[in-house]
OpenMM code with the backbone's topology and positions (N, CA, C; nanometers):
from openmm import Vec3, app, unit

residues = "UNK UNK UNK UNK UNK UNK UNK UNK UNK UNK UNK UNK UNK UNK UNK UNK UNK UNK UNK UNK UNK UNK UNK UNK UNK UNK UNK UNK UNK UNK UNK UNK UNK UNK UNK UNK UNK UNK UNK UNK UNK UNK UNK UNK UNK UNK UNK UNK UNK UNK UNK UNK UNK UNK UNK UNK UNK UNK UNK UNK UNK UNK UNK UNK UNK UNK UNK UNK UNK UNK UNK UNK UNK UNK UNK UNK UNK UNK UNK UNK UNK UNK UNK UNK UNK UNK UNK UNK UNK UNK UNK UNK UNK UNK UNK UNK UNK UNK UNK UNK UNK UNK UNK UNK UNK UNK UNK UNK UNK UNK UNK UNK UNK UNK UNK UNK UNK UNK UNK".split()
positions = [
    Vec3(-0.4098, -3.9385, -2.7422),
    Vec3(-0.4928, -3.8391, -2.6783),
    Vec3(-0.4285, -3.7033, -2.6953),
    Vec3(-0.4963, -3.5885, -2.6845),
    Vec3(-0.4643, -3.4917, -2.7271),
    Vec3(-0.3581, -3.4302, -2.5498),
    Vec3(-0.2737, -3.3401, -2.6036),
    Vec3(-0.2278, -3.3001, -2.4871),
    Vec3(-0.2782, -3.1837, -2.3850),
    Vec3(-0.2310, -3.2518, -2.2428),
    Vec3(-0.3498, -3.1845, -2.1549),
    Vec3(-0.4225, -3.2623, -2.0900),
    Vec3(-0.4457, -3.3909, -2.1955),
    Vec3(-0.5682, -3.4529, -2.1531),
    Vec3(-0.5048, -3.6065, -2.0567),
    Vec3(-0.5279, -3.6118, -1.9528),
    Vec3(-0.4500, -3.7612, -1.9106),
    Vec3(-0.5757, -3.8849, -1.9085),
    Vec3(-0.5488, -3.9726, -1.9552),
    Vec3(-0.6506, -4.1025, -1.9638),
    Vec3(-0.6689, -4.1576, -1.8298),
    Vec3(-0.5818, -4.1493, -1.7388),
    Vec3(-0.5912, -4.1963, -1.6133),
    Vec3(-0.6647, -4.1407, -1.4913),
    Vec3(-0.6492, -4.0030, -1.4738),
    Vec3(-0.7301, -3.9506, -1.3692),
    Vec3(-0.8062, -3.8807, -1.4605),
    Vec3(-0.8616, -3.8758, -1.5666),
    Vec3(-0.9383, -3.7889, -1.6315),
    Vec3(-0.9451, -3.6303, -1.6157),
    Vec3(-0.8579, -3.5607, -1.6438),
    Vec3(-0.8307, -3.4255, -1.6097),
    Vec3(-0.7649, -3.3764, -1.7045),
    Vec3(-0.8117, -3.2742, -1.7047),
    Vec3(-0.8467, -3.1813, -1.8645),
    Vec3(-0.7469, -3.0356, -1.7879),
    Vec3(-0.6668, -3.0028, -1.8732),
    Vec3(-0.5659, -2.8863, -1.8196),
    Vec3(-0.5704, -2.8328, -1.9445),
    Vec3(-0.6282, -2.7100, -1.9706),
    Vec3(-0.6440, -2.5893, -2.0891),
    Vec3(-0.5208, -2.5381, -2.0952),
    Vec3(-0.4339, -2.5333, -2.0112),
    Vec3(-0.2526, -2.4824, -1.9953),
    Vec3(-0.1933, -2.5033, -2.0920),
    Vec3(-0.2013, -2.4053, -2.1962),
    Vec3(-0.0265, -2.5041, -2.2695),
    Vec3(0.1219, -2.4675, -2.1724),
    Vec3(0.1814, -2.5571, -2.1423),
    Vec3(0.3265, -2.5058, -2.0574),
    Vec3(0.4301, -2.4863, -2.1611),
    Vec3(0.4659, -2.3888, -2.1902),
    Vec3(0.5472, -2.3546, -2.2794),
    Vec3(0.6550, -2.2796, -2.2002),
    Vec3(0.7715, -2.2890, -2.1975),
    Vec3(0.8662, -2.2300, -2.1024),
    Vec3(0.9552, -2.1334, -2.2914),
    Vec3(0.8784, -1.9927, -2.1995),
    Vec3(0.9587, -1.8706, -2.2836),
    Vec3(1.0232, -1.7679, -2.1959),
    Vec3(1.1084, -1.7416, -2.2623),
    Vec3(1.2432, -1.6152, -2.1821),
    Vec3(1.1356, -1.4713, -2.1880),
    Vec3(1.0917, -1.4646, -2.3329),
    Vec3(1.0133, -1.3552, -2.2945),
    Vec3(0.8943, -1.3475, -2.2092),
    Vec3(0.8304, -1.4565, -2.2063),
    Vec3(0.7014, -1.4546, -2.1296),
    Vec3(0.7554, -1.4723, -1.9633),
    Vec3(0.8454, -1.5359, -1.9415),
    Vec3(0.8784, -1.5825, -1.7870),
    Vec3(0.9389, -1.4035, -1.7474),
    Vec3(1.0305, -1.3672, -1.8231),
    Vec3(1.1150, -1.2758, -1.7959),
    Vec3(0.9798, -1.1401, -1.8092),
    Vec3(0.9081, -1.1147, -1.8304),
    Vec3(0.7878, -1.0298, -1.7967),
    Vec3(0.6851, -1.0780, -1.7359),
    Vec3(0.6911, -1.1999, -1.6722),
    Vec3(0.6185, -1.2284, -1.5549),
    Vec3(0.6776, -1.1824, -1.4625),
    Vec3(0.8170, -1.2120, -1.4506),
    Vec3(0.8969, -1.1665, -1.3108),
    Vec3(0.8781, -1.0069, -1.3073),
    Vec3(0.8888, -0.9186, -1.4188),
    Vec3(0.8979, -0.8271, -1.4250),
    Vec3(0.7904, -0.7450, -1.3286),
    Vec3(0.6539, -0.7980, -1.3977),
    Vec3(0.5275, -0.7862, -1.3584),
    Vec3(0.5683, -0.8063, -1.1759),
    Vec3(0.5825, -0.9324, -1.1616),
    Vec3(0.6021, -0.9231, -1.0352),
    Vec3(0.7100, -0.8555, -0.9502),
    Vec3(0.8149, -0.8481, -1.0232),
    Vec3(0.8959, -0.7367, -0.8986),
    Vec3(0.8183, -0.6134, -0.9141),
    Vec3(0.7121, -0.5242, -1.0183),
    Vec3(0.6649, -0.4172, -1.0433),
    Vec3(0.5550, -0.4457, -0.8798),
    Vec3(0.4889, -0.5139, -0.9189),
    Vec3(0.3832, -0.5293, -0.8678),
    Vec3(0.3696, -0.5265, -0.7186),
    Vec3(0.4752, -0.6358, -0.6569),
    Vec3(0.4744, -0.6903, -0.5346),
    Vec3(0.6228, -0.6172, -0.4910),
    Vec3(0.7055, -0.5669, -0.5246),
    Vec3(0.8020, -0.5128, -0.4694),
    Vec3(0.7650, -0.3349, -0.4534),
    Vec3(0.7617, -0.2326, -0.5937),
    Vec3(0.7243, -0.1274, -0.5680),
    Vec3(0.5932, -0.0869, -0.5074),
    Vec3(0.4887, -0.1774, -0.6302),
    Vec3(0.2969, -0.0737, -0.5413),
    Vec3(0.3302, -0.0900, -0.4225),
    Vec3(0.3109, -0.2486, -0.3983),
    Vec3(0.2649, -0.2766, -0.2618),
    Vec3(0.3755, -0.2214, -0.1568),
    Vec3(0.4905, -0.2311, -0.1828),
    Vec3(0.6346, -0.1760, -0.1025),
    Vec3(0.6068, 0.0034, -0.0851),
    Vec3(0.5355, 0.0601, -0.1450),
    Vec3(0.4989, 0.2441, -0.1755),
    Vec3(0.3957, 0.2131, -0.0924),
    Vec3(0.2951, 0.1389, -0.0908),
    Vec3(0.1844, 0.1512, -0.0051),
    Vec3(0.1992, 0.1360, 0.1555),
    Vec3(0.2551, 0.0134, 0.1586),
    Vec3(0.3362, -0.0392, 0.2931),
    Vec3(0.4206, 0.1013, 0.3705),
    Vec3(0.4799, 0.1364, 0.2919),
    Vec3(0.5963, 0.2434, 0.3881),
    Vec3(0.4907, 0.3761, 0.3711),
    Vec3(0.4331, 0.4122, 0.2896),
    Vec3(0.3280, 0.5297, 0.3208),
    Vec3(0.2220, 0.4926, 0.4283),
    Vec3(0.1543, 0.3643, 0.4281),
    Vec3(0.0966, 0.3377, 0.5324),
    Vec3(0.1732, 0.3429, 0.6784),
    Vec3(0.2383, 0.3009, 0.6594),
    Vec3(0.3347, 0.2973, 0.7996),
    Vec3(0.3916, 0.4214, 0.8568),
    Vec3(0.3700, 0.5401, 0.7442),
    Vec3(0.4401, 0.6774, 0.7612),
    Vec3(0.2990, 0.7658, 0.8300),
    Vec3(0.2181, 0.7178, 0.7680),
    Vec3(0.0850, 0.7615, 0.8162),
    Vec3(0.0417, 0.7158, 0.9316),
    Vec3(0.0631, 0.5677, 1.0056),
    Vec3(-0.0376, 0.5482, 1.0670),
    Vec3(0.0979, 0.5603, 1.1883),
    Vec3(0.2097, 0.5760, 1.2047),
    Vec3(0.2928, 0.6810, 1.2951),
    Vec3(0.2905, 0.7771, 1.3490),
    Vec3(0.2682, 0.8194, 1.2062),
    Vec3(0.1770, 1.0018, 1.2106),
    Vec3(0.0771, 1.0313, 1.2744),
    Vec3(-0.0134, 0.9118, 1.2545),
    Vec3(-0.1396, 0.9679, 1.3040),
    Vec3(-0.1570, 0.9184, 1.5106),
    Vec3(-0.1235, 0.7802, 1.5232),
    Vec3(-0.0680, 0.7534, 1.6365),
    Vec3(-0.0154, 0.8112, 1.7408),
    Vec3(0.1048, 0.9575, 1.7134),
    Vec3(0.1937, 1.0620, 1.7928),
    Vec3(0.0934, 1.1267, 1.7840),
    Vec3(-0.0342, 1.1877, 1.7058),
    Vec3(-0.1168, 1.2902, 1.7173),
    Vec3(-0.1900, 1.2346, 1.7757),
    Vec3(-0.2455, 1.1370, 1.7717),
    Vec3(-0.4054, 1.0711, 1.8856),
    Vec3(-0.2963, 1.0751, 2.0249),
    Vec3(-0.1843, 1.0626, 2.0361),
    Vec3(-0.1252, 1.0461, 2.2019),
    Vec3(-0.1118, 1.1852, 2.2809),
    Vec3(-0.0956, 1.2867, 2.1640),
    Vec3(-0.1076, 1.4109, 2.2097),
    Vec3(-0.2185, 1.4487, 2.2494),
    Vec3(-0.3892, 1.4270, 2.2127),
    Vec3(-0.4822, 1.4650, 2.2227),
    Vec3(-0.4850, 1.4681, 2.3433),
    Vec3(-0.5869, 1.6029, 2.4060),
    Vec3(-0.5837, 1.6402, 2.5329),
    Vec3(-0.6899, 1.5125, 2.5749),
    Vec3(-0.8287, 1.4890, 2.5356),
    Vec3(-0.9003, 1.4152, 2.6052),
    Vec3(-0.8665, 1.2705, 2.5937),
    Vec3(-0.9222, 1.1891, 2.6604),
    Vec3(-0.8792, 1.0435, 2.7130),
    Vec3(-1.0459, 0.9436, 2.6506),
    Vec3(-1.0596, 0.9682, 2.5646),
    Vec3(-1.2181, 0.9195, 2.4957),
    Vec3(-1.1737, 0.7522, 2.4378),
    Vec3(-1.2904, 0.6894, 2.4675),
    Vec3(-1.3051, 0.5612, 2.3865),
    Vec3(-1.2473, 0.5529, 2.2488),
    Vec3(-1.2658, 0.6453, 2.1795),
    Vec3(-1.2703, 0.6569, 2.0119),
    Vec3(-1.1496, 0.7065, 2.0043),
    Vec3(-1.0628, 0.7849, 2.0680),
    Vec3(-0.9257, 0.8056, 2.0432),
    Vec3(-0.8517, 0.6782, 2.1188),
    Vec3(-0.8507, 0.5952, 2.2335),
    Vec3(-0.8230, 0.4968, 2.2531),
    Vec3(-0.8094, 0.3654, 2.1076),
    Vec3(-0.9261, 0.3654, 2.0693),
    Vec3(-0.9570, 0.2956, 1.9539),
    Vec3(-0.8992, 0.3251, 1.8091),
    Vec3(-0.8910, 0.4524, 1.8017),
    Vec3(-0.7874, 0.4973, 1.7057),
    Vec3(-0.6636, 0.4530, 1.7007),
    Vec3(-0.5934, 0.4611, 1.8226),
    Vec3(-0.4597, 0.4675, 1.8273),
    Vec3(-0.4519, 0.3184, 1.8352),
    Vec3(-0.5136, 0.2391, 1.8817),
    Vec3(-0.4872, 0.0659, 1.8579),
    Vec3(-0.5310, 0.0130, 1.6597),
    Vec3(-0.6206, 0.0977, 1.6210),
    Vec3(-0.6646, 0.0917, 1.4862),
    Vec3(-0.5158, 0.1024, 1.4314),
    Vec3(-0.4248, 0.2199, 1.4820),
    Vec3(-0.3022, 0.2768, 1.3971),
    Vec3(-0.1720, 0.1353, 1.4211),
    Vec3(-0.1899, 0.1012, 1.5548),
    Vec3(-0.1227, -0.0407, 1.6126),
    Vec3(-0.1112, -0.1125, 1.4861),
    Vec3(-0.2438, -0.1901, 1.4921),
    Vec3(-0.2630, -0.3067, 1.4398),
    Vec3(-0.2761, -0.3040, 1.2477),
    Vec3(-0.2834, -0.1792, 1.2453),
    Vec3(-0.2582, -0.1663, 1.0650),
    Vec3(-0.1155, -0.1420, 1.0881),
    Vec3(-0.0307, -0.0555, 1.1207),
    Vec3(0.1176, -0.0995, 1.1078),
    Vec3(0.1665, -0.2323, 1.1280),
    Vec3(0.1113, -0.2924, 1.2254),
    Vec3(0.1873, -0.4457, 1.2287),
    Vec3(0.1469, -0.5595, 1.0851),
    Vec3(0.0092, -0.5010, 1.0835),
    Vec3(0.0164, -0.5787, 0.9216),
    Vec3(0.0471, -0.5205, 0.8104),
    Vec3(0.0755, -0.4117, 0.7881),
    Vec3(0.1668, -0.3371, 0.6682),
    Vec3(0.3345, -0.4248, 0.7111),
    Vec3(0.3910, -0.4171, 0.8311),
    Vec3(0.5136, -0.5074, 0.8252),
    Vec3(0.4971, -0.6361, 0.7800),
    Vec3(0.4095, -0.7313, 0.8489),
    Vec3(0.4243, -0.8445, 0.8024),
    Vec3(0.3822, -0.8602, 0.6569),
    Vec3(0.2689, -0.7163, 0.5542),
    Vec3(0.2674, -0.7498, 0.4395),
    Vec3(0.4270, -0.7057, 0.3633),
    Vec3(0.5096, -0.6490, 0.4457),
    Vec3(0.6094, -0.6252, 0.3681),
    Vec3(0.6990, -0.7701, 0.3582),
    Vec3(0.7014, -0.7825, 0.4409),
    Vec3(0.8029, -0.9769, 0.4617),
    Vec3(0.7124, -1.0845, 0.3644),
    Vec3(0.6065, -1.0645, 0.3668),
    Vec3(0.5254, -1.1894, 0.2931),
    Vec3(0.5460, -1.1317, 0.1352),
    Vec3(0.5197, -1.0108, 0.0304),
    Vec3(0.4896, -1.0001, -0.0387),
    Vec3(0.6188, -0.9202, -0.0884),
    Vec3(0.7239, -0.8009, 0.0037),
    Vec3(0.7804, -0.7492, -0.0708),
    Vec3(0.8660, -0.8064, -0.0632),
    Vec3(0.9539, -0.8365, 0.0545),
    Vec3(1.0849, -0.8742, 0.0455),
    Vec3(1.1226, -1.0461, -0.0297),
    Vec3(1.0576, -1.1234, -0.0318),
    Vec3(1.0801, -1.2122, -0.1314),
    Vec3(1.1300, -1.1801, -0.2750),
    Vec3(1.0638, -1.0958, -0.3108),
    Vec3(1.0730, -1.0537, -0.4477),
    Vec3(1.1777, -0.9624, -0.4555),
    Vec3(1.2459, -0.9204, -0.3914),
    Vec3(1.3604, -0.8889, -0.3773),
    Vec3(1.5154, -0.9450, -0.4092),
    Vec3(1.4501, -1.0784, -0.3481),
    Vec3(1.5744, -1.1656, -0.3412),
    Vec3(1.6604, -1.2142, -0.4869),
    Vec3(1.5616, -1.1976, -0.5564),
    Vec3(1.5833, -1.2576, -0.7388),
    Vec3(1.6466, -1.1565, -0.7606),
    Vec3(1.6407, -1.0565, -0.7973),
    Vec3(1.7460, -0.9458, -0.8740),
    Vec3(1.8555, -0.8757, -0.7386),
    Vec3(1.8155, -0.8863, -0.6664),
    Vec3(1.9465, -0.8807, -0.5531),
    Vec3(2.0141, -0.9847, -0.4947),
    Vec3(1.9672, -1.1105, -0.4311),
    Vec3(2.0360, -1.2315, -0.4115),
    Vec3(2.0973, -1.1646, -0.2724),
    Vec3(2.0530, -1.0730, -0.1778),
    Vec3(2.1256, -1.0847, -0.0775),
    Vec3(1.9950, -1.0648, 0.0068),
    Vec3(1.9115, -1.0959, 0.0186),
    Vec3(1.8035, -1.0998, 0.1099),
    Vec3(1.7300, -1.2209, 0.0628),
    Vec3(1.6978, -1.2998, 0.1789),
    Vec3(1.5950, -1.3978, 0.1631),
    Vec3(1.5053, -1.4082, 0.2537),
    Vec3(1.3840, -1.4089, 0.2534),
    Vec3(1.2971, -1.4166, 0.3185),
    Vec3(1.2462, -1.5912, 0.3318),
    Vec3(1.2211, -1.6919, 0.4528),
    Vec3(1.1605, -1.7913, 0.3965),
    Vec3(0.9777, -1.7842, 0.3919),
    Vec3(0.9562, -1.8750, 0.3309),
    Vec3(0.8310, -1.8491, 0.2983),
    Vec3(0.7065, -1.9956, 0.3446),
    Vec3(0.8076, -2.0341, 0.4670),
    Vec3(0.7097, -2.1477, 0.5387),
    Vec3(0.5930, -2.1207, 0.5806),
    Vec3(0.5492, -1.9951, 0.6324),
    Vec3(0.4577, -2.0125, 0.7028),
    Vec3(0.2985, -1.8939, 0.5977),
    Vec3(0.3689, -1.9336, 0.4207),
    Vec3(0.2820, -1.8937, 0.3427),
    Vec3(0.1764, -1.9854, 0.3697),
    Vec3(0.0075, -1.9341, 0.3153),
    Vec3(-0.0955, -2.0152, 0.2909),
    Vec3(-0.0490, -2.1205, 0.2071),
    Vec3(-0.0102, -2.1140, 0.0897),
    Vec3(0.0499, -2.2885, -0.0067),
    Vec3(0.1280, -2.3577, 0.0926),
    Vec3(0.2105, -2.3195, 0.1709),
    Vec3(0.2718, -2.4080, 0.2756),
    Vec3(0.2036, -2.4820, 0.3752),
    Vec3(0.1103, -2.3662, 0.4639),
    Vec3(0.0302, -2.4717, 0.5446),
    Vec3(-0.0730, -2.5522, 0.4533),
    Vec3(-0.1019, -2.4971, 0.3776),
    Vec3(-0.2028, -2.6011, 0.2925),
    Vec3(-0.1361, -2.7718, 0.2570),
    Vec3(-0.0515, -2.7236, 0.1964),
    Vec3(0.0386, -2.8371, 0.1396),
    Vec3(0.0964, -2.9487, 0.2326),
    Vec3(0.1299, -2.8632, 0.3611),
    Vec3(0.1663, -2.9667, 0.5117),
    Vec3(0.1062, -2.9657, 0.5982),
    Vec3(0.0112, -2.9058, 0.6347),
    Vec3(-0.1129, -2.9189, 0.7360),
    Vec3(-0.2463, -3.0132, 0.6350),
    Vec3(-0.2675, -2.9685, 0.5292),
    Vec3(-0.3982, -3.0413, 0.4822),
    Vec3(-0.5089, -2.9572, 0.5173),
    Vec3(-0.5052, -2.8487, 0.5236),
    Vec3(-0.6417, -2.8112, 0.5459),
    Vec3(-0.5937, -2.6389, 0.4547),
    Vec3(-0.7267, -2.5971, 0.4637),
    Vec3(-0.7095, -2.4820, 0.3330),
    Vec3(-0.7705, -2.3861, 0.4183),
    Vec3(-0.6939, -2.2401, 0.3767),
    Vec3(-0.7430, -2.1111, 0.4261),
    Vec3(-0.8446, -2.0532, 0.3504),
] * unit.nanometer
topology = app.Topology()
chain = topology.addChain("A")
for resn in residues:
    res = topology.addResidue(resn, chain)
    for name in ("N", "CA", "C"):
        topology.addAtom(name, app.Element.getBySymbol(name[0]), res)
């Protein structure tokens, strides 16, 4: 049978797995680019901003619904700019520095894989 193809569970994988230095070593690349700087530049500008904007809605003289709502809007996007920094940047860190590790139990492939049920 051709490869790819298994006779037993019948499943067809278009993948060739070819393990290359150049192709692996510019995947990682890709990914420390990707998931360490954009998203790591976005994360700390978001977080610089929504600080920013937070100390200015607390200053505002009036006490309105919509500045209430603002300033919890500024809350709750900083707390997920942190946790996107632990899930996405700091892992990727750990490979070319080796002194930070993040674990990564409580990723979606994790609960999937040990809970059984899918996000």
């Amino acid at each position: 049978m051709k490869e790819g193809i298994s006779a037993d569970h019948m499943t067809f994988s278009p993948f060739v797995e070819e393990d290359s230095d150049a192709e692996t070593s510019g995947c990682r690349l890709y990914d420390f680019v990707v998931c360490t700087v954009v998203i790591g530049l976005v994360c700390v500008f978001g977080l610089a901003g929504n600080v920013t904007s937070f100390f200015v809605l607390c200053k505002h003289k009036t006490e309105t619904a919509t500045i209430f709502l603002l300033q919890c809007m500024a809350v709750f996007d900083s707390l997920l700019l942190l946790f996107s920094i632990f899930i996405y940047v700091l892992p990727y860190i750990y490979p070319y520095t080796g002194k930070l590790q993040v674990s990564n139990y409580y990723s979606p492939e994790s609960l999937r894989a040990n809970h059984g049920f899918t996000l």
